[in-house]
C-alpha positions as CSV (number, residue, x, y, z in Angstrom):
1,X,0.0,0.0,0.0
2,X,1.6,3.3,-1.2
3,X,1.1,6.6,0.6
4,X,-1.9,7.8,-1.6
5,X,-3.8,4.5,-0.8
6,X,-3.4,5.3,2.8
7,X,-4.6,8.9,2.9
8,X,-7.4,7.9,0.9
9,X,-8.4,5.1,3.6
10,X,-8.2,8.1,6.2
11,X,-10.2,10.2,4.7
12,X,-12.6,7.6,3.9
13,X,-12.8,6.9,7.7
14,X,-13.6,10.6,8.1
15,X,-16.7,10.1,5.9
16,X,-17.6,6.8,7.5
17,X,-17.4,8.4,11.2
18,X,-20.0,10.9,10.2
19,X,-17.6,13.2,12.6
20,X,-18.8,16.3,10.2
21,X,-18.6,18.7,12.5
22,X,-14.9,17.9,13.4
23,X,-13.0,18.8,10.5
24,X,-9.3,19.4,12.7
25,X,-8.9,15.5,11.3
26,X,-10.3,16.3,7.7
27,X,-8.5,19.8,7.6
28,X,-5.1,18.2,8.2
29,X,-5.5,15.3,5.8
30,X,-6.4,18.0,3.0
31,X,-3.3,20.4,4.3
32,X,-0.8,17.3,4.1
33,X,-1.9,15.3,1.0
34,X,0.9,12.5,-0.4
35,X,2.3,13.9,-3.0
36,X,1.3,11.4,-5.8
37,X,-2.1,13.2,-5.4
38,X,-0.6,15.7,-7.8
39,X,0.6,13.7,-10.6
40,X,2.6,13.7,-12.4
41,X,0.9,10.1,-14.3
42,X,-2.7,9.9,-14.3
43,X,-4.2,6.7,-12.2
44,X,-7.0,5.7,-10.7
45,X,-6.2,5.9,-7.5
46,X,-4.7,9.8,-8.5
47,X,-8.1,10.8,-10.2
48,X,-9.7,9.5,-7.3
49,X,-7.5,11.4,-4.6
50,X,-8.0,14.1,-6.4
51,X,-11.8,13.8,-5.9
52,X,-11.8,13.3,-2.4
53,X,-9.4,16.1,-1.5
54,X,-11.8,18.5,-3.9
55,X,-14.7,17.1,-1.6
56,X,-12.5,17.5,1.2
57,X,-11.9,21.1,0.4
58,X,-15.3,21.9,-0.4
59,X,-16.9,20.6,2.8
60,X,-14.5,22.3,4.9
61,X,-15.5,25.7,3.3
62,X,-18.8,24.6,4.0
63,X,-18.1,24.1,7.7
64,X,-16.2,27.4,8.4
65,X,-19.3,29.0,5.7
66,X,-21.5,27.7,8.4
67,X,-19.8,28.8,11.4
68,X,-20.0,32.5,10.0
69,X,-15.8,32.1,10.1
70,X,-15.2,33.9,6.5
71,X,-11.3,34.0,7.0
72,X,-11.8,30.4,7.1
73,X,-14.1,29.5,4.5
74,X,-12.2,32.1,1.8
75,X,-8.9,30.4,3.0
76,X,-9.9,26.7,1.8
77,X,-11.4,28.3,-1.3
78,X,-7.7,29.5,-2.1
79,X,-5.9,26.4,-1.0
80,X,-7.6,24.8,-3.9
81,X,-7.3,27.1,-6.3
82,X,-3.8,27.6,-5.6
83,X,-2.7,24.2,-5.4
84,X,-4.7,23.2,-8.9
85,X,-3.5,25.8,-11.0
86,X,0.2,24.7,-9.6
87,X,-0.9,21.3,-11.4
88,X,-2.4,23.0,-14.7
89,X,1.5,25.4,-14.5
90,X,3.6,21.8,-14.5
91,X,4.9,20.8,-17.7
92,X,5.7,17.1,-16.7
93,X,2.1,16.5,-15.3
94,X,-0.1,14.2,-17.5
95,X,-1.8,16.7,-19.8
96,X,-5.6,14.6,-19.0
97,X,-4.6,15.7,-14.9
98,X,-4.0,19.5,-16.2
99,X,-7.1,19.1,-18.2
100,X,-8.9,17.7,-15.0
101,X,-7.6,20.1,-12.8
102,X,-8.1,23.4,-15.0
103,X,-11.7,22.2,-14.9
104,X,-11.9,21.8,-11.7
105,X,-10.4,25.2,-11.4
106,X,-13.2,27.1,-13.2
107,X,-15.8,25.3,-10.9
108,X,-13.3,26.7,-7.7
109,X,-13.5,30.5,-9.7
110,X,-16.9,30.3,-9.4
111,X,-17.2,29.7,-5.5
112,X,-14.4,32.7,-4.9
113,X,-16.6,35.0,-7.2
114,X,-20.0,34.6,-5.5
115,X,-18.0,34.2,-2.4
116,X,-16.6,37.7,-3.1
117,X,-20.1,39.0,-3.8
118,X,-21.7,38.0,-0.6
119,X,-19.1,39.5,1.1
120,X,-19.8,43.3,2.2
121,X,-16.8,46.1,2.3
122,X,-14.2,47.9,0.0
123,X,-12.2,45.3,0.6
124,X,-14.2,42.5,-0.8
125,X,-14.7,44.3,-3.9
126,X,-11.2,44.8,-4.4
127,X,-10.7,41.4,-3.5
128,X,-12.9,39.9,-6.7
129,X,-11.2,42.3,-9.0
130,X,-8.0,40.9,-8.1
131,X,-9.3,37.3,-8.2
132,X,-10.7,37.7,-11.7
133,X,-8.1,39.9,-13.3
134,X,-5.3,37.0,-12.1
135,X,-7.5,34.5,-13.9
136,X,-7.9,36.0,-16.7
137,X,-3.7,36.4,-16.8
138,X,-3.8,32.5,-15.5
139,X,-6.3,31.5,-18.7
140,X,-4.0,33.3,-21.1
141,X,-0.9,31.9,-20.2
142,X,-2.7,28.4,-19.6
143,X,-5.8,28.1,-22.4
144,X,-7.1,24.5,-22.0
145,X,-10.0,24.3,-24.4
146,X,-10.2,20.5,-24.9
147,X,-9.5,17.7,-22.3
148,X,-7.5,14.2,-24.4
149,X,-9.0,10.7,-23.6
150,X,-8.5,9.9,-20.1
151,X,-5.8,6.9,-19.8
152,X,-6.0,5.8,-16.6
153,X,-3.5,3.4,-15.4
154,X,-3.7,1.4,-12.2
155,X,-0.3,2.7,-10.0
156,X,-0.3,-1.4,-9.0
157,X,0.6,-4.3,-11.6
158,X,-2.7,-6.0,-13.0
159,X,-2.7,-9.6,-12.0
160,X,-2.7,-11.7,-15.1
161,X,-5.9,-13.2,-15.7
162,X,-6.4,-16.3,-17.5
């Protein structure tokens, strides 16, 4: 069992605890992810990781959303933004995973815009300008129109099967 395997087992047990309300455990299995999680070869087990951190991310948002913490929430909107458009900017990453990812980003730009809206003061607005003028910049130096065929490849030896 590699590293990726086990994080995805713990976070699975996160879900399976129905512990919700105490993301500490989720919020430090989403701040410390194994580094396969990233690429750069597209398997299974990375596309799923990659789900389940997303999820991860998004439900911690939710949380501090929820608990009127707006530091917090914005914060976990950021990490993933941040940390999939380092994905999309890596050459050597599996150009279906930068696909994946950049995809996965525009959904992410979405939350921080009507995040950004809800949100009342100067700063706020300033805030979205920056947020869409730096994607814009991102999108130009990045343009992912269309994702190739997925080729997902186990990260384990198939067993023959005869």
């Amino acid at each position: 069992m590699n590293q990726l395997d086990r994080w995805q087992q713990q976070v699975s047990h996160w879900h399976k605890a129905r512990k919700h309300d105490q993301v500490d455990a989720l919020a430090q299995l989403i701040n410390n992810p194994p580094s396969e999680l990233w690429g750069p070869e597209l398997t299974i087990e990375q596309s799923q990781g990659l789900g389940y951190w997303l999820d991860g991310c998004s439900r911690i948002y939710q949380h501090y959303q929820q608990q009127g913490n707006v530091s917090g929430a914005y914060s976990y909107l950021c990490l993933a933004q941040a940390r999939l458009e380092s994905v999309v900017c890596r050459a050597e990453v599996d150009q279906n995973i930068r696909c994946c990812c950049c995809r996965k980003l525009e959904q992410i730009m979405v939350l921080i815009v009507e995040f950004c809206k809800k949100q009342h003061g100067d700063r706020w607005k300033v805030e979205l300008q920056n947020q869409i003028e730096t994607h814009i910049k991102f999108l130009t130096h990045y343009p992912f129109n269309e994702a190739p065929i997925p080729a997902l490849k186990p990260s384990r030896p198939l067993k023959n099967s005869v």
